[in-house]
C-alpha positions as CSV (number, residue, x, y, z in Angstrom):
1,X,-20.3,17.6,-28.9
2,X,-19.2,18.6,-25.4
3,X,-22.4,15.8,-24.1
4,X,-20.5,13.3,-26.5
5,X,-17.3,13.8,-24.7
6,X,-18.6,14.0,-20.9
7,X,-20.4,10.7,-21.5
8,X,-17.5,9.5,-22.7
9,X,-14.9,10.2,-20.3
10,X,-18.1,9.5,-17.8
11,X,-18.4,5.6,-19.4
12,X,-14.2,5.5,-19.4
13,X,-14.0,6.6,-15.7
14,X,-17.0,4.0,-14.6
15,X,-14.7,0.7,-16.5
16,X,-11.9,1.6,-14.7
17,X,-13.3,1.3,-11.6
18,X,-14.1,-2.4,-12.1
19,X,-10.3,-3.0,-12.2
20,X,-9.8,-1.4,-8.9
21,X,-8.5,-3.3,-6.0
22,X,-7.9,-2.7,-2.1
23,X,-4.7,-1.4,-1.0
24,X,-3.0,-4.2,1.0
25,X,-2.7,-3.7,4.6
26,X,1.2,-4.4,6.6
27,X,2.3,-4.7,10.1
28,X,5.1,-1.6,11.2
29,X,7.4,-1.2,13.8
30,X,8.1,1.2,15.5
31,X,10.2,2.2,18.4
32,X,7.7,1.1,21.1
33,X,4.7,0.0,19.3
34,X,3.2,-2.6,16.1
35,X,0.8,-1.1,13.8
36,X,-1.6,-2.3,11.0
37,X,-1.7,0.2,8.2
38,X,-1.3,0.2,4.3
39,X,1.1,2.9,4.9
40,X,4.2,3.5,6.6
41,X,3.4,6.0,10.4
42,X,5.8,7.9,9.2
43,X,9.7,8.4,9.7
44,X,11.0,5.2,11.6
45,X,8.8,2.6,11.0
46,X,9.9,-0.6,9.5
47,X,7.4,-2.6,7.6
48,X,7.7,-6.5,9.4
49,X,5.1,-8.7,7.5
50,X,3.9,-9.3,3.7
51,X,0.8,-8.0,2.5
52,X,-2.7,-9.1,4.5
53,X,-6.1,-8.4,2.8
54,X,-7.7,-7.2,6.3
55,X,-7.7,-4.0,7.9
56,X,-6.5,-5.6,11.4
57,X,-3.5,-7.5,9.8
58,X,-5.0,-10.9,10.0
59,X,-5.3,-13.4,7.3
């Protein structure tokens, strides 16, 4: 029974993964510098651009 349930829950966790996607990636700005990141530096950043698929923020 507990084989049953650990396959199962094994199987469940393996189809989810096939709906996964990438995080997007955005441009920030802060006081004296532009960052690519998918999230925000921290306090005082402002996001500036939509969403870009690639790590360096180009299209």
């Amino acid at each position: 029974m507990g084989l049953r349930i650990a396959l199962l829950l094994t199987t469940i966790a393996c189809s989810l993964a096939v709906w996964a996607a990438p995080a997007p990636y955005f441009l920030w700005q802060g006081a004296h510098r532009t960052v690519c990141a998918q999230t925000s530096p921290g306090e005082g950043w402002t996001r500036i651009s939509a969403a870009y698929v690639k790590s360096d923020c180009s299209i």
